[in-house]
Biopython code that builds the backbone (N, CA, C, O; Angstrom):
import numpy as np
from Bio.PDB.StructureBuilder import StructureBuilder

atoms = [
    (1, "UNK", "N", (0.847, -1.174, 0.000)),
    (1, "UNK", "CA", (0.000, 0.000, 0.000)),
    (1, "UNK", "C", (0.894, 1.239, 0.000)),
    (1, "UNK", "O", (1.667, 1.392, 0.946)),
    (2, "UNK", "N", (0.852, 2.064, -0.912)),
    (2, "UNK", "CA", (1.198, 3.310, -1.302)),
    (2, "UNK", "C", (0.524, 4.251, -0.116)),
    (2, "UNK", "O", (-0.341, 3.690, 0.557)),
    (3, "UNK", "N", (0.816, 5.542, 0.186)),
    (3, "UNK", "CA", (1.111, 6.460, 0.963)),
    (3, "UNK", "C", (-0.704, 6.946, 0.564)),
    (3, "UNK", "O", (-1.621, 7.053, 1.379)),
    (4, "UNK", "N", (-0.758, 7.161, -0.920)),
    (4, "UNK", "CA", (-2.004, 7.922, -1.566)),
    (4, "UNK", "C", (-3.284, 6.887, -1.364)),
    (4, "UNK", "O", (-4.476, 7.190, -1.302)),
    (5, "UNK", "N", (-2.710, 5.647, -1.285)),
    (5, "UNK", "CA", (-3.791, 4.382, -0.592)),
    (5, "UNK", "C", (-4.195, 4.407, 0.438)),
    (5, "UNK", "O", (-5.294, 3.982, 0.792)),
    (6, "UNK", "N", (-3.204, 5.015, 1.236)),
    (6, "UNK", "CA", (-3.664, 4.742, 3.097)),
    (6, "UNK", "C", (-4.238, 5.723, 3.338)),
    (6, "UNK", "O", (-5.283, 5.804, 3.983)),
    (7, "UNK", "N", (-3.372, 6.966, 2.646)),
    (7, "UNK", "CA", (-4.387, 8.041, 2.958)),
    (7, "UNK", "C", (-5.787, 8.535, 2.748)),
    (7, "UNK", "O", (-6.371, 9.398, 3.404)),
    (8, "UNK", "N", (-6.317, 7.706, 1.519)),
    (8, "UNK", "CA", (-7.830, 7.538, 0.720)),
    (8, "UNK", "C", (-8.630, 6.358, 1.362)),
    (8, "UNK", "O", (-9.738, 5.903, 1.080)),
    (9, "UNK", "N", (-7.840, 6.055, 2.186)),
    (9, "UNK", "CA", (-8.954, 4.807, 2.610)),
    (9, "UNK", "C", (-9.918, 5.288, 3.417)),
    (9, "UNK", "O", (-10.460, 4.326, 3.961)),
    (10, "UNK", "N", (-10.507, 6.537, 3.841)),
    (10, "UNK", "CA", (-11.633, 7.001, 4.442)),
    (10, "UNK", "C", (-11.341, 8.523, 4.550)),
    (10, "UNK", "O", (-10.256, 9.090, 4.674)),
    (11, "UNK", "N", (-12.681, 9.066, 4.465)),
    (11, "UNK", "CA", (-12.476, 10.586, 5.001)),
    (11, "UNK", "C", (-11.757, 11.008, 6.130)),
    (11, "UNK", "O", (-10.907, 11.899, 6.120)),
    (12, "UNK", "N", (-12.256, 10.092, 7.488)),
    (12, "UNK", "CA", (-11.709, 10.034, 8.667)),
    (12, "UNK", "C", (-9.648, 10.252, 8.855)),
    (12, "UNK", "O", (-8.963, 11.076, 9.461)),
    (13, "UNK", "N", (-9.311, 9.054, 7.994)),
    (13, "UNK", "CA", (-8.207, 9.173, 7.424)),
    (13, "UNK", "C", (-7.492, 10.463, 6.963)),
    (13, "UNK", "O", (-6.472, 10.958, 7.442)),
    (14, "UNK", "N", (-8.174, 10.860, 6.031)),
    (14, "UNK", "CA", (-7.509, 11.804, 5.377)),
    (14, "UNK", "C", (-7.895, 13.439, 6.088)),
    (14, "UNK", "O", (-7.599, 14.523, 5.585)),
    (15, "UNK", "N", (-8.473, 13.251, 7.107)),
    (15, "UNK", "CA", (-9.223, 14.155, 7.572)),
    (15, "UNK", "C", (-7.861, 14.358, 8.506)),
    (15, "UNK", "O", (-7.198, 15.389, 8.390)),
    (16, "UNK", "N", (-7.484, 13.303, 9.442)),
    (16, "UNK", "CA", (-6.598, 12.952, 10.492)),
    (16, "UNK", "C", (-5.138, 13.412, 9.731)),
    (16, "UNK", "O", (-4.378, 14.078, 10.434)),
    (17, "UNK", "N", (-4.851, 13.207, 8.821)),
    (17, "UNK", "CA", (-3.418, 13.642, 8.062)),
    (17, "UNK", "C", (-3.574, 15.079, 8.179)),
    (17, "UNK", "O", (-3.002, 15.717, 9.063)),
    (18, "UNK", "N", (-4.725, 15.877, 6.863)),
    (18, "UNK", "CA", (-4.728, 17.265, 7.000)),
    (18, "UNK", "C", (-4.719, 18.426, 8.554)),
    (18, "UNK", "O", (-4.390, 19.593, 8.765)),
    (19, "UNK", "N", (-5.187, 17.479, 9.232)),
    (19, "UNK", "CA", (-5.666, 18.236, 10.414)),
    (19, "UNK", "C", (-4.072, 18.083, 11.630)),
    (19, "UNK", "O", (-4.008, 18.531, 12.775)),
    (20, "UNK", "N", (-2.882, 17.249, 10.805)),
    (20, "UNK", "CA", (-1.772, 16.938, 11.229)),
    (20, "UNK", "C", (-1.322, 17.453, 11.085)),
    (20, "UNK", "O", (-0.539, 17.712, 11.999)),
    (21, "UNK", "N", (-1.193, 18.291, 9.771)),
    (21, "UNK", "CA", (0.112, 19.461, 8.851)),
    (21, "UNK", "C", (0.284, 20.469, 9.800)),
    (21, "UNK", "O", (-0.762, 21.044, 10.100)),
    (22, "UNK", "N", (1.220, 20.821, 10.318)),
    (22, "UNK", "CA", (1.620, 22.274, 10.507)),
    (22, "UNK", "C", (1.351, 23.707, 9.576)),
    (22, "UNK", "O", (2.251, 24.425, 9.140)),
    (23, "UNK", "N", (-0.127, 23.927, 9.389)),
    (23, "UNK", "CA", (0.043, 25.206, 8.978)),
    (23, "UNK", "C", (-1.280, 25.998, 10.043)),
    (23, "UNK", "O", (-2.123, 25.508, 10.795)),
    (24, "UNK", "N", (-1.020, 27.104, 9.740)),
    (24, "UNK", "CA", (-2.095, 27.857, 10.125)),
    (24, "UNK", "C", (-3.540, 27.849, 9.998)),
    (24, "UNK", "O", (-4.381, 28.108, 10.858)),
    (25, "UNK", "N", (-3.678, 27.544, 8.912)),
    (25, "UNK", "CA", (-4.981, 27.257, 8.175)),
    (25, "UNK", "C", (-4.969, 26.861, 7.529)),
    (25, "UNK", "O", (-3.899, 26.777, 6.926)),
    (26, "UNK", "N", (-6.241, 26.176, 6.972)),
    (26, "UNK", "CA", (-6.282, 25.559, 5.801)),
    (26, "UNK", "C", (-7.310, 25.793, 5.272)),
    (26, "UNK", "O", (-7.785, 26.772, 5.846)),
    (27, "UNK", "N", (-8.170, 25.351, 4.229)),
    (27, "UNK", "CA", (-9.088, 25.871, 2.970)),
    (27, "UNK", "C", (-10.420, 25.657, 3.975)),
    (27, "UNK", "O", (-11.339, 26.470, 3.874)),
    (28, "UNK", "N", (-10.499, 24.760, 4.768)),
    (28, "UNK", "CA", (-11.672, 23.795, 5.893)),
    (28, "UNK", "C", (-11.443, 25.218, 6.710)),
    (28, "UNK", "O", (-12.297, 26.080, 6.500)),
    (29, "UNK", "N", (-10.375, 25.537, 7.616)),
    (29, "UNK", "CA", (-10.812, 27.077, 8.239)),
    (29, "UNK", "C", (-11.238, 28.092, 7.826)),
    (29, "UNK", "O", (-11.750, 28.838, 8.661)),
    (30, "UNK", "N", (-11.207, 28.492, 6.531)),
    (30, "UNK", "CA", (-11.809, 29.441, 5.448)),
    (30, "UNK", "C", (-13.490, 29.386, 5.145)),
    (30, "UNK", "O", (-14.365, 30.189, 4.819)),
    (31, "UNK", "N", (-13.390, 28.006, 5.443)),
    (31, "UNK", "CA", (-14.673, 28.004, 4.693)),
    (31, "UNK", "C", (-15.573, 28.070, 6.221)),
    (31, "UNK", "O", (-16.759, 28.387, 6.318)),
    (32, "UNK", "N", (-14.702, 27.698, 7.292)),
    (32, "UNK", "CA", (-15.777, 27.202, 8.381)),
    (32, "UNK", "C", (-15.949, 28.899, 8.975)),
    (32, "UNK", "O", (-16.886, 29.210, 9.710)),
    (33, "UNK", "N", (-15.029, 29.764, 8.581)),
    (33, "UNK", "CA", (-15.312, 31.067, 9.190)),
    (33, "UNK", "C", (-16.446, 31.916, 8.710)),
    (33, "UNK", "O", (-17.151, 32.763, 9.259)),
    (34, "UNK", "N", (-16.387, 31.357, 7.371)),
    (34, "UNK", "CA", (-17.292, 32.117, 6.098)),
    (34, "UNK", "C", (-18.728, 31.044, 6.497)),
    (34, "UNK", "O", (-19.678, 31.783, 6.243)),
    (35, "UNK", "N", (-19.155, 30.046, 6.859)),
    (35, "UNK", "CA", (-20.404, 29.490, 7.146)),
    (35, "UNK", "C", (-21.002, 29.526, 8.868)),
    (35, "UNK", "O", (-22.159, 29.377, 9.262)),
    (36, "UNK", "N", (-19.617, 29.806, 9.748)),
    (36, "UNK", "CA", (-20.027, 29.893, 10.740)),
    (36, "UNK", "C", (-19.777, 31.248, 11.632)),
    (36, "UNK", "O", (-20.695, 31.739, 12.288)),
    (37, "UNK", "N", (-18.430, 31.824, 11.601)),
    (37, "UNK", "CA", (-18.238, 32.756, 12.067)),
    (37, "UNK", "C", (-18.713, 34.095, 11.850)),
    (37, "UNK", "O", (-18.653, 35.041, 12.635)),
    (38, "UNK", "N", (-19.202, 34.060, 10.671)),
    (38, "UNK", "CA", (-19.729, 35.516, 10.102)),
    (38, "UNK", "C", (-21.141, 35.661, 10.438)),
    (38, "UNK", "O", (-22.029, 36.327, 9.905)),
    (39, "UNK", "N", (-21.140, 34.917, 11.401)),
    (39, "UNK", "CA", (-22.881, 35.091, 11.744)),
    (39, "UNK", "C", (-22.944, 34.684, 13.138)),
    (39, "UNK", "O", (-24.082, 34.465, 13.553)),
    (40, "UNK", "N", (-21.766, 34.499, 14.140)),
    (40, "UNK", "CA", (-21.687, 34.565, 15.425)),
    (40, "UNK", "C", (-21.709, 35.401, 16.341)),
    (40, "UNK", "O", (-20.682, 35.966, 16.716)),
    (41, "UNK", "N", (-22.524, 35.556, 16.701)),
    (41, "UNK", "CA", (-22.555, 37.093, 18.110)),
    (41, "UNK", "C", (-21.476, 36.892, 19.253)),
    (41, "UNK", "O", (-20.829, 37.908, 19.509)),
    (42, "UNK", "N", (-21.177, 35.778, 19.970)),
    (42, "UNK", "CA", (-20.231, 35.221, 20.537)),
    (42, "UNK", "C", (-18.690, 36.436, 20.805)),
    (42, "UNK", "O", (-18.056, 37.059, 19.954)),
    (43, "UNK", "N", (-18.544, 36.396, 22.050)),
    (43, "UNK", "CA", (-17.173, 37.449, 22.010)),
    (43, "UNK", "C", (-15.871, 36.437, 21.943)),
    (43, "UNK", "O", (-14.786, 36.557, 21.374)),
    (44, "UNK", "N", (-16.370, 35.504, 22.671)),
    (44, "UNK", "CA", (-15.402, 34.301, 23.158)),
    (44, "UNK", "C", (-15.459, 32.993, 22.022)),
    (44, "UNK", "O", (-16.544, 32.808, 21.469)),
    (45, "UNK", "N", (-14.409, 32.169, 21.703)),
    (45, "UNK", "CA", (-14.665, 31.363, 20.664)),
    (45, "UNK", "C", (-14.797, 29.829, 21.622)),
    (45, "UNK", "O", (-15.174, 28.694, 21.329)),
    (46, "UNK", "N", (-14.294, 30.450, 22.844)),
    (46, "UNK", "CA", (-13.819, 29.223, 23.727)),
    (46, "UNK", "C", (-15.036, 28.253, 23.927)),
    (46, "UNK", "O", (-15.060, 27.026, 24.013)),
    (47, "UNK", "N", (-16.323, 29.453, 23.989)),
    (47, "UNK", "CA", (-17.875, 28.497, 24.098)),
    (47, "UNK", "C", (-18.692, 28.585, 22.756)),
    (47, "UNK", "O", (-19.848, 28.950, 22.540)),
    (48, "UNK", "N", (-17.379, 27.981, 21.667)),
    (48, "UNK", "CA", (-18.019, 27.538, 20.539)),
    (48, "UNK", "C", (-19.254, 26.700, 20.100)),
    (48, "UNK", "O", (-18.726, 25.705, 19.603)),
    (49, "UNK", "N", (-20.271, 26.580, 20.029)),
    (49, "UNK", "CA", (-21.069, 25.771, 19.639)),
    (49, "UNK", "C", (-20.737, 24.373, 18.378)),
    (49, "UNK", "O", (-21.140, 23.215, 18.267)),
    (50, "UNK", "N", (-19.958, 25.109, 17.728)),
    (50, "UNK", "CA", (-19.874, 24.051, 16.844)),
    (50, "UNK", "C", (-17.982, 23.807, 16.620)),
    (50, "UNK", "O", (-17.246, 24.009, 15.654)),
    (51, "UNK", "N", (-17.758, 23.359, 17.839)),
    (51, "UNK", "CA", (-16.198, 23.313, 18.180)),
    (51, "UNK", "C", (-15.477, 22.063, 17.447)),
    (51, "UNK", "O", (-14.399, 22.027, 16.854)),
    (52, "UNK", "N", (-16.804, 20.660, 17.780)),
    (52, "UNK", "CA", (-16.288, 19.698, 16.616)),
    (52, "UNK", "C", (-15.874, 20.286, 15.180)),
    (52, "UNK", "O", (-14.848, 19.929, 14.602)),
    (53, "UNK", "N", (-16.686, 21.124, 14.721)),
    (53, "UNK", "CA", (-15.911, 21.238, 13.033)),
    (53, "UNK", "C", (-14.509, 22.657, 13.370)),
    (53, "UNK", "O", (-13.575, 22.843, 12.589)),
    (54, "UNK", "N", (-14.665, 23.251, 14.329)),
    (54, "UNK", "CA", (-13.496, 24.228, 13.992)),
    (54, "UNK", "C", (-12.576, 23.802, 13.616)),
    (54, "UNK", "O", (-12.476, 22.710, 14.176)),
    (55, "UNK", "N", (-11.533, 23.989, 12.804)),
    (55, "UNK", "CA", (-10.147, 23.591, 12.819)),
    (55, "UNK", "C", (-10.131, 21.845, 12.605)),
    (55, "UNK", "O", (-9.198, 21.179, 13.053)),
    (56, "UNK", "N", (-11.246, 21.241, 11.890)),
    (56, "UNK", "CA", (-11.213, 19.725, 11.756)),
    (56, "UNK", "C", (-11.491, 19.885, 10.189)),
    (56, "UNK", "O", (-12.637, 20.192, 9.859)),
    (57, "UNK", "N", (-10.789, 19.750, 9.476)),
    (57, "UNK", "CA", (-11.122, 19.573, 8.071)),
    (57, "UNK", "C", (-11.710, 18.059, 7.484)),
    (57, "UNK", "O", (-11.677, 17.634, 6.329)),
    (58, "UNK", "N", (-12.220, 17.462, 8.636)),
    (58, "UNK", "CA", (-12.942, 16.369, 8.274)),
    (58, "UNK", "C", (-14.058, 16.771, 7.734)),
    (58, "UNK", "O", (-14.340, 16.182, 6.691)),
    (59, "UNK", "N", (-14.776, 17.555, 8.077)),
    (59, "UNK", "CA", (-16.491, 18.167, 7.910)),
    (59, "UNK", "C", (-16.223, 19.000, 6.260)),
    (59, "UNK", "O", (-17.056, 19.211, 5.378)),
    (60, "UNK", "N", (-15.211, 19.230, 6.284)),
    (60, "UNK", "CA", (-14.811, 19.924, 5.006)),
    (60, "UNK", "C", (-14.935, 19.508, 3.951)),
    (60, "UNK", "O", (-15.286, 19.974, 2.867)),
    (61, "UNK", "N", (-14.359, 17.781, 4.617)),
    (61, "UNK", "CA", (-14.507, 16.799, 3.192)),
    (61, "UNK", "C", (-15.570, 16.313, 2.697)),
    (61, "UNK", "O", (-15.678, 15.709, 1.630)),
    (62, "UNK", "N", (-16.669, 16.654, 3.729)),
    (62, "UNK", "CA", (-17.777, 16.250, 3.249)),
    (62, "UNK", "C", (-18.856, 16.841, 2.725)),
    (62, "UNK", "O", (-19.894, 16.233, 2.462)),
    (63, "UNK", "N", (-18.576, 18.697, 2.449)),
    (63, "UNK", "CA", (-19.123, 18.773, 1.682)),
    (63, "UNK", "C", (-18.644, 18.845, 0.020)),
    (63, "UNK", "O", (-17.583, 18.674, -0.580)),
    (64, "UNK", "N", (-20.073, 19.204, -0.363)),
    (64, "UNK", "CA", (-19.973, 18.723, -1.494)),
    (64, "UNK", "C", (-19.253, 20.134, -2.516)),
    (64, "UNK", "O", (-19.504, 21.311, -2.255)),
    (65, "UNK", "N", (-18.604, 19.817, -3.345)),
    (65, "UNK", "CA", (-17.653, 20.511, -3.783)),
    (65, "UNK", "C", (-18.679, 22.209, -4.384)),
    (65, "UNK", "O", (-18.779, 23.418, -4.174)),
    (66, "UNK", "N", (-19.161, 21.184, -5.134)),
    (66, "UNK", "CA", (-20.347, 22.652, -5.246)),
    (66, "UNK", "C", (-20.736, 23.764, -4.469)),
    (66, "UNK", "O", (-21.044, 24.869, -4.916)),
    (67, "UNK", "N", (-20.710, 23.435, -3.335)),
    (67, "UNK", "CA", (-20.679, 24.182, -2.089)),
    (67, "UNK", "C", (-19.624, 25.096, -1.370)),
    (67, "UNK", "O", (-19.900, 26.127, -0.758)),
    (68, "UNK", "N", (-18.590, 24.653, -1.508)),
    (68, "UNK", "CA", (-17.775, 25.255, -1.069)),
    (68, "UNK", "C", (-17.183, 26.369, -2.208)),
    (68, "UNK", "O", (-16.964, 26.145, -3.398)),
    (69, "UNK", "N", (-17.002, 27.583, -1.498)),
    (69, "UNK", "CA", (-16.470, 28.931, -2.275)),
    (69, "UNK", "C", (-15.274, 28.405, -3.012)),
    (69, "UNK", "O", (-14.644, 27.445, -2.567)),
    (70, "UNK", "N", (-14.996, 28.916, -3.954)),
    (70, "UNK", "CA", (-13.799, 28.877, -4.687)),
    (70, "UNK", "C", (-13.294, 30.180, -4.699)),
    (70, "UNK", "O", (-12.238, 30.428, -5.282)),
]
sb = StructureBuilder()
sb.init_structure("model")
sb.init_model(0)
sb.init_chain("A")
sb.init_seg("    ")
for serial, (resi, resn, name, xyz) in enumerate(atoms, 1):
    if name == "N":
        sb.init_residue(resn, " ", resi, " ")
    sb.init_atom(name, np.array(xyz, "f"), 0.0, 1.0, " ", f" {name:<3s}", serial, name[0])
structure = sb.get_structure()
């Protein structure tokens, strides 16, 4: 099994790699600010409501491409 095999073997998977990388952000924080944050009254992020998707680009992968801004 190739590297591009292990990593495709589930969203979960590939969700767990991206969410590994060392960067700041990624395309999944962009999009989750633009569907969730821009419509949060919230001062504090700490009592996020929807804390599972922050910063998890698993939820990212699942939508559907159409959806997400380009």
């Amino acid at each position: 099994m190739d590297n591009f095999e292990r990593l495709t073997q589930s969203r979960g998977v590939l969700g767990a790699f991206l969410r590994s990388l060392p960067v700041l952000s990624g395309p999944w924080d962009d999009e989750f600010h633009r569907r969730r944050c821009a419509f949060c009254t919230r001062e504090n992020c700490d009592d996020c409501p929807n804390e599972e998707e922050r910063g998890n680009p698993e939820w990212w992968l699942g939508l559907e491409s159409a959806e997400v801004e380009k």
